[in-house]
Backbone as XML, in Angstrom:
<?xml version="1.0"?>
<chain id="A" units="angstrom">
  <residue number="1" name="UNK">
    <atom name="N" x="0.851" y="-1.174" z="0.000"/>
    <atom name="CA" x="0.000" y="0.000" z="0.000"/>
    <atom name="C" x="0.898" y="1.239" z="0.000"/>
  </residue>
  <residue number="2" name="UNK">
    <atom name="N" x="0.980" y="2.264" z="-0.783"/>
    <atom name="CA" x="1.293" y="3.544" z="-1.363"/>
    <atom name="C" x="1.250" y="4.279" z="0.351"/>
  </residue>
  <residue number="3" name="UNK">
    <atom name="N" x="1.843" y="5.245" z="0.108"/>
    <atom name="CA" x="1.463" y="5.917" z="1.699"/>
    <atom name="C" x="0.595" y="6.602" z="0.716"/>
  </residue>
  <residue number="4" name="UNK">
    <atom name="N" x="0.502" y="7.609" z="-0.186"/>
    <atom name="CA" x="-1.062" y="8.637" z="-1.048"/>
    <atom name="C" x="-2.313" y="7.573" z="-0.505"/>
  </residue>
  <residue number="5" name="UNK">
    <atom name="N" x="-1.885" y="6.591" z="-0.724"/>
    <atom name="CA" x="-3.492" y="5.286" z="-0.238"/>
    <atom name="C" x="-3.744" y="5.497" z="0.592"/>
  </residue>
  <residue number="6" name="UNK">
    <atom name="N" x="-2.654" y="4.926" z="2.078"/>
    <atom name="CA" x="-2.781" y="4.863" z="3.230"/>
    <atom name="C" x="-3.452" y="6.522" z="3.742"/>
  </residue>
  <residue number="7" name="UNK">
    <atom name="N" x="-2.530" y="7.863" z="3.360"/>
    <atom name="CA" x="-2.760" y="9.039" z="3.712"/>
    <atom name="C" x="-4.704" y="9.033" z="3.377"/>
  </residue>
  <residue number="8" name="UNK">
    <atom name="N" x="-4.631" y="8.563" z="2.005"/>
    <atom name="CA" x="-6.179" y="8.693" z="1.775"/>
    <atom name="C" x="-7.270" y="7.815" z="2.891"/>
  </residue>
  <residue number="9" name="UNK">
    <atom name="N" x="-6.857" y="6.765" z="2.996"/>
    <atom name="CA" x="-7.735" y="5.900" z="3.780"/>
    <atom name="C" x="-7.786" y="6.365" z="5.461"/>
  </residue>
  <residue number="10" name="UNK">
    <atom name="N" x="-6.836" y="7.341" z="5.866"/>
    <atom name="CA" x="-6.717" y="7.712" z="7.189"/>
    <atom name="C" x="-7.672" y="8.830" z="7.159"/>
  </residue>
  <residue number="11" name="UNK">
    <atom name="N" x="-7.551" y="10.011" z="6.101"/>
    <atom name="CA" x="-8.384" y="10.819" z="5.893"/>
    <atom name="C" x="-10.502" y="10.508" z="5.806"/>
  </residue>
  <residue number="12" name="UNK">
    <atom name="N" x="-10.129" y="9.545" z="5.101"/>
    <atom name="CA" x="-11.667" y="8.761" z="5.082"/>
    <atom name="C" x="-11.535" y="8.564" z="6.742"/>
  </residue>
  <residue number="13" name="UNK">
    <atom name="N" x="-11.534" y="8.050" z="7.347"/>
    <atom name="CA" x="-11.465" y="7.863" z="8.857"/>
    <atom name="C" x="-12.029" y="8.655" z="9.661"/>
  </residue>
  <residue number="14" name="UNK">
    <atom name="N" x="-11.117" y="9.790" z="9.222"/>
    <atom name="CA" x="-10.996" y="11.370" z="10.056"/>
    <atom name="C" x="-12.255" y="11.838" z="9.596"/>
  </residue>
  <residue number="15" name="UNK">
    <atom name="N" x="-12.910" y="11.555" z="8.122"/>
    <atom name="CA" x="-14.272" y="12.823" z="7.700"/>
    <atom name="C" x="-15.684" y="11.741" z="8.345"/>
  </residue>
  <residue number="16" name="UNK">
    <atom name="N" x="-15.001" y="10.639" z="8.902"/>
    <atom name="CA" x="-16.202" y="9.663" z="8.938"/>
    <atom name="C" x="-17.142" y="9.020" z="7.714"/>
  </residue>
  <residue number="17" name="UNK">
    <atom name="N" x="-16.097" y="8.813" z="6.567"/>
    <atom name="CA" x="-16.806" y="8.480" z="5.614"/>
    <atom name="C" x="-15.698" y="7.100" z="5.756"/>
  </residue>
  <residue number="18" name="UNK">
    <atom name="N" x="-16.655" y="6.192" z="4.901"/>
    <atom name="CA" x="-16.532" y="4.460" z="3.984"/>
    <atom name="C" x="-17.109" y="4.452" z="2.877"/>
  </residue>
  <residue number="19" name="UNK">
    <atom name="N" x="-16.367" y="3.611" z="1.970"/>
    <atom name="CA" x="-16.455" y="3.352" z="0.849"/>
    <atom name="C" x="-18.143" y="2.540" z="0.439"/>
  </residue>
  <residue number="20" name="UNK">
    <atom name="N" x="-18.789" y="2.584" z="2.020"/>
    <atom name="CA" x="-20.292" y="1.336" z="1.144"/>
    <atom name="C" x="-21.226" y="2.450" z="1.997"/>
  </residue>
  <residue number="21" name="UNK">
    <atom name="N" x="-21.470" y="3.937" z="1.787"/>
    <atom name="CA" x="-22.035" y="4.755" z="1.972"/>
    <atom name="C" x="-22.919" y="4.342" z="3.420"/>
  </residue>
  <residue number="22" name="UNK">
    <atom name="N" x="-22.710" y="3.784" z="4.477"/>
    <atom name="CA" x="-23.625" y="3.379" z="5.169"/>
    <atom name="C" x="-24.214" y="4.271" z="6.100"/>
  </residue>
  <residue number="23" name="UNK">
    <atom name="N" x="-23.522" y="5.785" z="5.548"/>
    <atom name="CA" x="-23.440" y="7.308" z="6.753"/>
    <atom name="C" x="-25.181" y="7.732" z="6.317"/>
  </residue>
  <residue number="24" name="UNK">
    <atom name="N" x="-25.477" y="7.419" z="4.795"/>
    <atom name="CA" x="-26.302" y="7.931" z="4.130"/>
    <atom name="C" x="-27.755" y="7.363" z="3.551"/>
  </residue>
  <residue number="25" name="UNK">
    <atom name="N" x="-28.332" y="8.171" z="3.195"/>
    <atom name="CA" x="-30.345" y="7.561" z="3.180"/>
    <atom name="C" x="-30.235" y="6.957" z="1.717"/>
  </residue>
  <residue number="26" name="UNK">
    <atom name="N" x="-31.003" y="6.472" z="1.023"/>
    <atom name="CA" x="-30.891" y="5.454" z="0.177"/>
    <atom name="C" x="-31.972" y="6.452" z="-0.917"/>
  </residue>
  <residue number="27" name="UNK">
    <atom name="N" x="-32.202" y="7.742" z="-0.475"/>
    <atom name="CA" x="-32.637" y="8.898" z="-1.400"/>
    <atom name="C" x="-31.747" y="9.859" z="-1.735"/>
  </residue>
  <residue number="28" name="UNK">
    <atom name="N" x="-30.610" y="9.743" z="-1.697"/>
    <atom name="CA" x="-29.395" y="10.608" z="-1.988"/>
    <atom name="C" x="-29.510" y="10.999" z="-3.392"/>
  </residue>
  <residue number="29" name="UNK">
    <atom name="N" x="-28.942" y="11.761" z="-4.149"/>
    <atom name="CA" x="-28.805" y="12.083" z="-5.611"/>
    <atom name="C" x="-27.362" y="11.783" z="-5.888"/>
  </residue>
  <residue number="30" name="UNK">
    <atom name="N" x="-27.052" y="10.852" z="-6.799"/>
    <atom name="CA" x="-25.858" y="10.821" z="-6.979"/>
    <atom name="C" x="-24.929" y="10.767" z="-9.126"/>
  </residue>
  <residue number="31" name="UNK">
    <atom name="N" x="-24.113" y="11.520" z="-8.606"/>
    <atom name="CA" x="-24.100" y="11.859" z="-10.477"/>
    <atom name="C" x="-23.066" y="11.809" z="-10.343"/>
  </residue>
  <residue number="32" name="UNK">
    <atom name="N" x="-22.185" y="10.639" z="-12.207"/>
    <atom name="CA" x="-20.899" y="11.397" z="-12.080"/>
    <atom name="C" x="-20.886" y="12.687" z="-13.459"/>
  </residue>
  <residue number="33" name="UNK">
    <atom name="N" x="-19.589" y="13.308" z="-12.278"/>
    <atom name="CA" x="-19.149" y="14.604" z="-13.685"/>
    <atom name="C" x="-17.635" y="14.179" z="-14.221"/>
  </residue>
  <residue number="34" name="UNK">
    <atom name="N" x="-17.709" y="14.814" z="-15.151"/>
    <atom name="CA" x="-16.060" y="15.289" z="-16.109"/>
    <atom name="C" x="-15.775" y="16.532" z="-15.241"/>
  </residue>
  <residue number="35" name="UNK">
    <atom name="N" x="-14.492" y="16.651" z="-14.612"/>
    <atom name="CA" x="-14.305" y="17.644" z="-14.414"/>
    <atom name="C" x="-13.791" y="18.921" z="-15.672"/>
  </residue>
  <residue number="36" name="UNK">
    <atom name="N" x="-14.156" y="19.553" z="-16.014"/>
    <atom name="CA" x="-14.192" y="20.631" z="-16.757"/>
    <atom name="C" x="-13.480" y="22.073" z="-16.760"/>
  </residue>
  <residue number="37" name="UNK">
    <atom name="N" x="-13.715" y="21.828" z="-15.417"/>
    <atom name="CA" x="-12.222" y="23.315" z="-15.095"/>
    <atom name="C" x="-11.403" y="23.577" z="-15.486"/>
  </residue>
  <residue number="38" name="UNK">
    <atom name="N" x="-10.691" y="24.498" z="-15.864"/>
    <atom name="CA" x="-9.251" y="24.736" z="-16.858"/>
    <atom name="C" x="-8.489" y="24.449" z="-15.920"/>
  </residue>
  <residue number="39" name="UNK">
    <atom name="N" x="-8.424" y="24.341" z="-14.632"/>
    <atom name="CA" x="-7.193" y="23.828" z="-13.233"/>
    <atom name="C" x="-7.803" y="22.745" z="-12.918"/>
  </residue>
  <residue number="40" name="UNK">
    <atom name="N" x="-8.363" y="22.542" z="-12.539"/>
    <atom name="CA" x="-9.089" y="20.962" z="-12.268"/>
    <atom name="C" x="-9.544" y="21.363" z="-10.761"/>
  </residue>
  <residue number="41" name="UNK">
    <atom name="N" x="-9.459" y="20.425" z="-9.836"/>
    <atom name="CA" x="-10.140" y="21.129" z="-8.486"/>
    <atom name="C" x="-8.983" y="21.314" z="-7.372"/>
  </residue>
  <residue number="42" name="UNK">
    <atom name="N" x="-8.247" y="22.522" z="-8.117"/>
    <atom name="CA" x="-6.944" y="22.882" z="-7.100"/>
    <atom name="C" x="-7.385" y="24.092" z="-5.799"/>
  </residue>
  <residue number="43" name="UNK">
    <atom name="N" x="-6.625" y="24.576" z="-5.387"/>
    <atom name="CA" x="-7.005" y="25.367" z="-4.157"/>
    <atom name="C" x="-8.253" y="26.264" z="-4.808"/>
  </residue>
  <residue number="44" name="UNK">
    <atom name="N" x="-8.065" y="27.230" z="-5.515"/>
    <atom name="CA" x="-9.198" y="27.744" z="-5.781"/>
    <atom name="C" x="-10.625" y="27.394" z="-6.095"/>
  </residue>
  <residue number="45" name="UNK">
    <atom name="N" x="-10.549" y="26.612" z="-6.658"/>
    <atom name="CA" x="-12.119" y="26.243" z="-7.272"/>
    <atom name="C" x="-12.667" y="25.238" z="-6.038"/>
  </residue>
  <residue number="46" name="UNK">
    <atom name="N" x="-11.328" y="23.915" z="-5.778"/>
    <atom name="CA" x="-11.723" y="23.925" z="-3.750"/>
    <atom name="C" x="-12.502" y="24.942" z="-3.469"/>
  </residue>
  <residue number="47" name="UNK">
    <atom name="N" x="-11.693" y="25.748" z="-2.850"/>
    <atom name="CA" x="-12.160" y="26.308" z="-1.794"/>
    <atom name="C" x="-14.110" y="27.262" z="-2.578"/>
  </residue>
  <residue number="48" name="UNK">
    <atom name="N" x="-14.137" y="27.327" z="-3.587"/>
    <atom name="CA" x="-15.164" y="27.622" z="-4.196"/>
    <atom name="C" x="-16.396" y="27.178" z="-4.053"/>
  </residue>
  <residue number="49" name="UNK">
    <atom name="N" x="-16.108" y="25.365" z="-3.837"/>
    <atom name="CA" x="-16.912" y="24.593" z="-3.929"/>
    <atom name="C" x="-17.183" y="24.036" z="-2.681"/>
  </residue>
  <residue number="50" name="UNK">
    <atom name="N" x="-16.419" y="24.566" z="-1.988"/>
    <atom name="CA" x="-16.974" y="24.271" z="-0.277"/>
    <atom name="C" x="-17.526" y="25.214" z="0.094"/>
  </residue>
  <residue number="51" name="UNK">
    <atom name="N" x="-17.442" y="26.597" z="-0.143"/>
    <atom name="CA" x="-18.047" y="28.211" z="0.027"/>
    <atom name="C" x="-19.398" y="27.344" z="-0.159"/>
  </residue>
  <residue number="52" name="UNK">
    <atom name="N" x="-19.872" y="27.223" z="-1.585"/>
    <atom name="CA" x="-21.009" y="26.415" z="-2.249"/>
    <atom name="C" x="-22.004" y="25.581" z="-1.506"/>
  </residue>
  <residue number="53" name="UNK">
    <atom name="N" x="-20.680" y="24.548" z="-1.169"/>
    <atom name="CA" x="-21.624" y="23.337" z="-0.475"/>
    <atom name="C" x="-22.186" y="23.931" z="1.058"/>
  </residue>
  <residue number="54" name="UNK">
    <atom name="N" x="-21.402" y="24.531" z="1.559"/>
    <atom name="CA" x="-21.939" y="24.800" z="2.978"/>
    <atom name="C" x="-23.010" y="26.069" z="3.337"/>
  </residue>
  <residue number="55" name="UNK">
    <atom name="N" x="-23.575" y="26.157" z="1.886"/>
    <atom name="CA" x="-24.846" y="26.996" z="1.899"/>
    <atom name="C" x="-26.007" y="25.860" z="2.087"/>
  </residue>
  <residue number="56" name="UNK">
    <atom name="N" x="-25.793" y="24.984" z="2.011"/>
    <atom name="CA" x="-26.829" y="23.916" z="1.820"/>
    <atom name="C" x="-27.011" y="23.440" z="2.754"/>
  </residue>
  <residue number="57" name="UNK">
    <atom name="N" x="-28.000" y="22.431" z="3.325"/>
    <atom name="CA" x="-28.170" y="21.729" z="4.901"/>
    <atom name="C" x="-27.478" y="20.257" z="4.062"/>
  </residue>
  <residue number="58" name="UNK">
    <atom name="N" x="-27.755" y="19.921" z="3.111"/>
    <atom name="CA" x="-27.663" y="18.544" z="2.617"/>
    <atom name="C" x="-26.030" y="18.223" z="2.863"/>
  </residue>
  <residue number="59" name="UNK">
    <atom name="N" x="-25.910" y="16.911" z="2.852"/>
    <atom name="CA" x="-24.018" y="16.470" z="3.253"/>
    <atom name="C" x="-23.913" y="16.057" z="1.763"/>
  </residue>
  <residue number="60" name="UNK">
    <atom name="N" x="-22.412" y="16.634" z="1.263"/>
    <atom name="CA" x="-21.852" y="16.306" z="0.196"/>
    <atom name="C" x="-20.557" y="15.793" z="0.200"/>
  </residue>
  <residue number="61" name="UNK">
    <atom name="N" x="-20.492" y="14.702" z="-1.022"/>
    <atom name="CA" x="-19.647" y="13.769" z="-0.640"/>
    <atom name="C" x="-18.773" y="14.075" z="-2.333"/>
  </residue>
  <residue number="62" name="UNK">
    <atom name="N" x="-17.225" y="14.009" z="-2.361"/>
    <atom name="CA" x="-17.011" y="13.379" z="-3.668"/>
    <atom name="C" x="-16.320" y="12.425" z="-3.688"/>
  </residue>
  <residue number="63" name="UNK">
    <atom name="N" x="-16.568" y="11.940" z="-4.728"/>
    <atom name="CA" x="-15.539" y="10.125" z="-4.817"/>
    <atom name="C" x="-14.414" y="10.494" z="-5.977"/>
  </residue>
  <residue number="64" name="UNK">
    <atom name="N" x="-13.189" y="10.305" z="-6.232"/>
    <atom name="CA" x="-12.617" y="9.899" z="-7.434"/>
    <atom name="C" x="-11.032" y="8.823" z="-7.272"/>
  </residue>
  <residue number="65" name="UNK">
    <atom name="N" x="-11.586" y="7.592" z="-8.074"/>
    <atom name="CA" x="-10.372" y="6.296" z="-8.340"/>
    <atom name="C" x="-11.185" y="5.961" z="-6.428"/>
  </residue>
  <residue number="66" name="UNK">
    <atom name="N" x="-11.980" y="5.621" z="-6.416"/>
    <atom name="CA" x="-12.626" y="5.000" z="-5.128"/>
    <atom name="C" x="-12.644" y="5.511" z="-3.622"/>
  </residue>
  <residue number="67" name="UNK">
    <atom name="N" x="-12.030" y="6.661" z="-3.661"/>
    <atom name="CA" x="-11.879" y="7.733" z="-2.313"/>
    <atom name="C" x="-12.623" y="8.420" z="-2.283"/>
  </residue>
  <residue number="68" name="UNK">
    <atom name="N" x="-13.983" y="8.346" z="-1.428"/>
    <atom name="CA" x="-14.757" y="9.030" z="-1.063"/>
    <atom name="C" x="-14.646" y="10.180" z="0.212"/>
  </residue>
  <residue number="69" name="UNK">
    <atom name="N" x="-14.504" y="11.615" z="-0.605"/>
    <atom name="CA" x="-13.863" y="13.156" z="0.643"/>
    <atom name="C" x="-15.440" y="13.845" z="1.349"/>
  </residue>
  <residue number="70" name="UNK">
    <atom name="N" x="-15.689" y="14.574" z="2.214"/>
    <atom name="CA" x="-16.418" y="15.329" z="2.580"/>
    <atom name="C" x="-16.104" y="16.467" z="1.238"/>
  </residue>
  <residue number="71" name="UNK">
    <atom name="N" x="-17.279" y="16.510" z="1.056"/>
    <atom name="CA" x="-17.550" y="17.490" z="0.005"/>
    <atom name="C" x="-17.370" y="19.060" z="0.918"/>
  </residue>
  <residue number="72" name="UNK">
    <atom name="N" x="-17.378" y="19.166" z="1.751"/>
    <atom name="CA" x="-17.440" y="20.380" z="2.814"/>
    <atom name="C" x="-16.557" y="20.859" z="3.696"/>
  </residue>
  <residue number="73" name="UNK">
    <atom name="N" x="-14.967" y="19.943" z="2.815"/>
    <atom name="CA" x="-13.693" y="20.418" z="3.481"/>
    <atom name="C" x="-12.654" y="20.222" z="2.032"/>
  </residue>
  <residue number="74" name="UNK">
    <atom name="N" x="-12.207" y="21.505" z="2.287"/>
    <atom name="CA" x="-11.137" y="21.887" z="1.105"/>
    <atom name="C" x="-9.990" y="21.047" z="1.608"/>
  </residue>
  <residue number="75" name="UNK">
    <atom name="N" x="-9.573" y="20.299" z="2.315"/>
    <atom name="CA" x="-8.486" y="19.609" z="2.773"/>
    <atom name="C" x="-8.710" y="18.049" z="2.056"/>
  </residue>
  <residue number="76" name="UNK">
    <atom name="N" x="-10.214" y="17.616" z="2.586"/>
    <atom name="CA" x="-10.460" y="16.620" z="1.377"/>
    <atom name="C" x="-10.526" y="16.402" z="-0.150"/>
  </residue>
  <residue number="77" name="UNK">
    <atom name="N" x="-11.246" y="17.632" z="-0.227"/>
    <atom name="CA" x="-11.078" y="17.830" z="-1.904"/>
    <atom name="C" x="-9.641" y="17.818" z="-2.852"/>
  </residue>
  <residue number="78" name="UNK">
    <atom name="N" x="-9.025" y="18.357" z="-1.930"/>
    <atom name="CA" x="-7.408" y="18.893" z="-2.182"/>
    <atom name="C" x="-7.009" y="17.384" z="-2.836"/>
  </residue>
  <residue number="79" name="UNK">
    <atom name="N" x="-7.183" y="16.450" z="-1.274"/>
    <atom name="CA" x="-6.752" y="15.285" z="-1.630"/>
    <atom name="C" x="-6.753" y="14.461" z="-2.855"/>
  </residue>
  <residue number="80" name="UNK">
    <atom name="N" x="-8.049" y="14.199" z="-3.360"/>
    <atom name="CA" x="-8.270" y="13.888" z="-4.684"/>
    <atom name="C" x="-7.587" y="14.297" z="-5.570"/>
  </residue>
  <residue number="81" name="UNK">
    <atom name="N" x="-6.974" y="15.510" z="-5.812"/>
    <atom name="CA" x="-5.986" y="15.692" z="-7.094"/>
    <atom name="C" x="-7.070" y="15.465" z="-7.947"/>
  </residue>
  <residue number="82" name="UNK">
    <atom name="N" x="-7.636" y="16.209" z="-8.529"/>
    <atom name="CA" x="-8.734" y="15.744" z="-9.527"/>
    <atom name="C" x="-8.410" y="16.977" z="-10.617"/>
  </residue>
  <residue number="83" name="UNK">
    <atom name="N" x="-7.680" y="16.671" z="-11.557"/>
    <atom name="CA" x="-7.602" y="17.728" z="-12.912"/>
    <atom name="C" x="-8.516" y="17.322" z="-13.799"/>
  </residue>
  <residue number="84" name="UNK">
    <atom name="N" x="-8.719" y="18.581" z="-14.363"/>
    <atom name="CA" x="-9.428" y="18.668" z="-15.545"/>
    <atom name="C" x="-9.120" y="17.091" z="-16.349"/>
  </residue>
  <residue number="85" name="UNK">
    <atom name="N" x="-10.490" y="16.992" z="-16.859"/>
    <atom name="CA" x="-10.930" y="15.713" z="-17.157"/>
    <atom name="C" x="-11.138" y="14.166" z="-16.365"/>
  </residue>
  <residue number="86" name="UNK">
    <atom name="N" x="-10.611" y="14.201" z="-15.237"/>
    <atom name="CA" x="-10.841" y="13.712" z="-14.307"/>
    <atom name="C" x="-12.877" y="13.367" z="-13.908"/>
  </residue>
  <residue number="87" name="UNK">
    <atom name="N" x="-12.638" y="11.709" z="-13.678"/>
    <atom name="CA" x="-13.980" y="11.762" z="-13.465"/>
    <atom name="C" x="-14.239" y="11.754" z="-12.167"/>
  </residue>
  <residue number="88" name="UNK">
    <atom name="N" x="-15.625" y="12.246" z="-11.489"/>
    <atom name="CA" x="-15.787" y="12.320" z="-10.167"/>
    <atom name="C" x="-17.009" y="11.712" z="-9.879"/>
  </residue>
  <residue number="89" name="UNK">
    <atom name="N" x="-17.670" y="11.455" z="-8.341"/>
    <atom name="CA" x="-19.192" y="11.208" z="-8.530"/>
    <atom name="C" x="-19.239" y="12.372" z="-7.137"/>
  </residue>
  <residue number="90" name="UNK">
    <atom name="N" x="-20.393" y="13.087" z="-7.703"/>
    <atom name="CA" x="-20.688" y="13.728" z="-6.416"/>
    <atom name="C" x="-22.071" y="13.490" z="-5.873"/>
  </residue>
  <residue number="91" name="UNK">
    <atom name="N" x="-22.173" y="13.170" z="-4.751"/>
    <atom name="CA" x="-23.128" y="12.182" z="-3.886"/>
    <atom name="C" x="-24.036" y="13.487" z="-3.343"/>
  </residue>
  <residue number="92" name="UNK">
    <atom name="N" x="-25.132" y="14.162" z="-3.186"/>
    <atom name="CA" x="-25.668" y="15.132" z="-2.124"/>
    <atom name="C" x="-27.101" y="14.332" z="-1.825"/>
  </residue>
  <residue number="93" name="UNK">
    <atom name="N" x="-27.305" y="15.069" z="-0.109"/>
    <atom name="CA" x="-27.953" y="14.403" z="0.476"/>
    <atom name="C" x="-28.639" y="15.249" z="1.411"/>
  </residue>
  <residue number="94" name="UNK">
    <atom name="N" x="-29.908" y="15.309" z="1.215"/>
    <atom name="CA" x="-30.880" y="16.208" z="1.753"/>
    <atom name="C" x="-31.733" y="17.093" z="2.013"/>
  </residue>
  <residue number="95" name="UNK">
    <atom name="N" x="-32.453" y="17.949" z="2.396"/>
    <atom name="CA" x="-33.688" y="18.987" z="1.976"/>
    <atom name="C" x="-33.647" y="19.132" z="0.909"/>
  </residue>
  <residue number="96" name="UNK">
    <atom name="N" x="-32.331" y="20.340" z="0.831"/>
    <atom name="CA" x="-32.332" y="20.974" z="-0.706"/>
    <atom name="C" x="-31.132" y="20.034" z="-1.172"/>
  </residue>
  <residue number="97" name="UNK">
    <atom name="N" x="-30.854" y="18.549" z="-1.980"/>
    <atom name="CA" x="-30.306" y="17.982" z="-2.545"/>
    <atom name="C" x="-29.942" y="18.539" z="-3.745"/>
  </residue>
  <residue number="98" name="UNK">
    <atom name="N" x="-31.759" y="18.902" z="-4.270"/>
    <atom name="CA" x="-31.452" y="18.910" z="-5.834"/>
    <atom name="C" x="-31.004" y="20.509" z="-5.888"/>
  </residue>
  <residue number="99" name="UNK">
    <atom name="N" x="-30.999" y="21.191" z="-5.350"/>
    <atom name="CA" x="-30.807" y="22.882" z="-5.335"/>
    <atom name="C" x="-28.995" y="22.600" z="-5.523"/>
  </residue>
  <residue number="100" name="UNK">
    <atom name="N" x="-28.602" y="21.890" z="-4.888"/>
    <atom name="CA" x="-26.990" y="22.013" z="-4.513"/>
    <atom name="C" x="-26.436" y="21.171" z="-5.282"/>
  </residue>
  <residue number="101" name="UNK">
    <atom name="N" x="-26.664" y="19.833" z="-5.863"/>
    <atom name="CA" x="-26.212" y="19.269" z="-7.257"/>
    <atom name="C" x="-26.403" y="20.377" z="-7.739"/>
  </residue>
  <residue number="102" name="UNK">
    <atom name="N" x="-27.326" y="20.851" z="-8.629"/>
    <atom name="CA" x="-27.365" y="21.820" z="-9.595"/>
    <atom name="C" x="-26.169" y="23.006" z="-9.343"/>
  </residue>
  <residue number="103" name="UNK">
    <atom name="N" x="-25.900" y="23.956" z="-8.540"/>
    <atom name="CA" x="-24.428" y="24.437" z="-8.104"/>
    <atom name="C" x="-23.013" y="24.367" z="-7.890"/>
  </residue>
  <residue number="104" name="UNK">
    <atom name="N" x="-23.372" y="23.068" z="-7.497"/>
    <atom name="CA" x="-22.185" y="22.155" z="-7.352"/>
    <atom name="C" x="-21.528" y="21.812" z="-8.329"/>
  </residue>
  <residue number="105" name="UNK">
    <atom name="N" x="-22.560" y="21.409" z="-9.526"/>
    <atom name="CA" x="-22.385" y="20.477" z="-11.014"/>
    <atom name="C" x="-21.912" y="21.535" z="-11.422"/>
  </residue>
  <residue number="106" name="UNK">
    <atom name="N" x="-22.590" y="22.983" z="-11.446"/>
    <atom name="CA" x="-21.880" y="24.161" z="-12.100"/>
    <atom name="C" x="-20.063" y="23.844" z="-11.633"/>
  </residue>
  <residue number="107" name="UNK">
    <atom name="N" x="-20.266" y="24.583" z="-10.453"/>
    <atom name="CA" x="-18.594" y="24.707" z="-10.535"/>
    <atom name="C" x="-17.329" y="23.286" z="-10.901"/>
  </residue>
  <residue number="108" name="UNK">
    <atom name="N" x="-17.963" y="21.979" z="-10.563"/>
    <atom name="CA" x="-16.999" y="21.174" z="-11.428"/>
    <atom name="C" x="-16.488" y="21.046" z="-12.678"/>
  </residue>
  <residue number="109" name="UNK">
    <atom name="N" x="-18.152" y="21.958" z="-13.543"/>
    <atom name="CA" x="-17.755" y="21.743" z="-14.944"/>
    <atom name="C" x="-17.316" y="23.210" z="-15.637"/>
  </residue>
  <residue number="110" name="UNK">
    <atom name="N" x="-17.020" y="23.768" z="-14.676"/>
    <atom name="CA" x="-16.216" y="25.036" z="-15.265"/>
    <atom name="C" x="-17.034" y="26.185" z="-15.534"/>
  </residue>
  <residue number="111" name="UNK">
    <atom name="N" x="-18.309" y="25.909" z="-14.993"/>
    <atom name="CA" x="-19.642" y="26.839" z="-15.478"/>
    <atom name="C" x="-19.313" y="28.175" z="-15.131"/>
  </residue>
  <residue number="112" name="UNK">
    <atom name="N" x="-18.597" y="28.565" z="-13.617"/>
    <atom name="CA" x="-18.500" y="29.400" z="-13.246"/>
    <atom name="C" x="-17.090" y="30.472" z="-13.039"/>
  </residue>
  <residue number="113" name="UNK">
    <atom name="N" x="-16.562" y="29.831" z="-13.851"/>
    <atom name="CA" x="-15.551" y="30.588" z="-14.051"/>
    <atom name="C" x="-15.773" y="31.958" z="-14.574"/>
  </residue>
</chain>
C-alpha cells in the first residue's frame, strides 16, 4: 500500500466516511461529472466549492479512483488531485439535494468561471 493510499484511507477515517455509503439515506442524488475546469479542483475552485456546499443543509460527498472526501472540506477535496478531465461522482444528500447538485455540477464543470 502507497502511503497517497494509506494518507487517503486515514483521511476517510478522520471525515467519517466508507467506501459502502452506510453514513447515508438510500434517497441521496448521486451523479458522475467530467471535471471541466481549466485547473481541475486545485485550491481555488476547492475552496469555491466548499463556500457552495456549505450553503446547503444537505451532506456532500465526492468520490474519485474510489476515495470518497467530505464534500465540505477543502483539505479533502485537495486530496483527490482531480484535474481537468478527471472523473468524479458527487453524492448530495438532503432537503435541498437537488438545489446544490445543480451548483455544485456548475462549478466542477467550469460553469463558473
Amino acid at each position: 500500500m502507497s502511503l497517497l493510499s494509506s494518507a487517503r484511507q486515514a483521511l476517510n477515517l478522520f471525515c467519517g466516511f466508507n467506501n459502502n455509503k452506510q453514513f447515508f439515506l438510500n434517497n441521496m442524488i448521486t451523479e458522475t461529472i467530467i471535471i471541466k475546469n481549466e485547473v481541475g479542483l486545485h485550491a481555488r475552485p476547492a475552496a469555491q466549492f466548499v463556500k457552495v456546499a456549505e450553503k446547503f443543509a444537505s451532506k456532500v460527498r465526492l468520490c474519485k479512483d474510489g476515495v470518497w472526501v467530505n464534500g465540505k472540506s477543502v483539505l479533502g477535496i485537495l486530496t483527490l488531485a482531480a484535474e481537468k478531465g478527471s472523473q468524479v461522482i458527487l453524492e448530495v444528500d438532503g432537503q435541498d439535494e437537488q438545489e446544490a447538485l445543480v451548483e455544485l455540477k456548475k462549478i466542477l464543470e467550469g460553469v463558473n468561471d
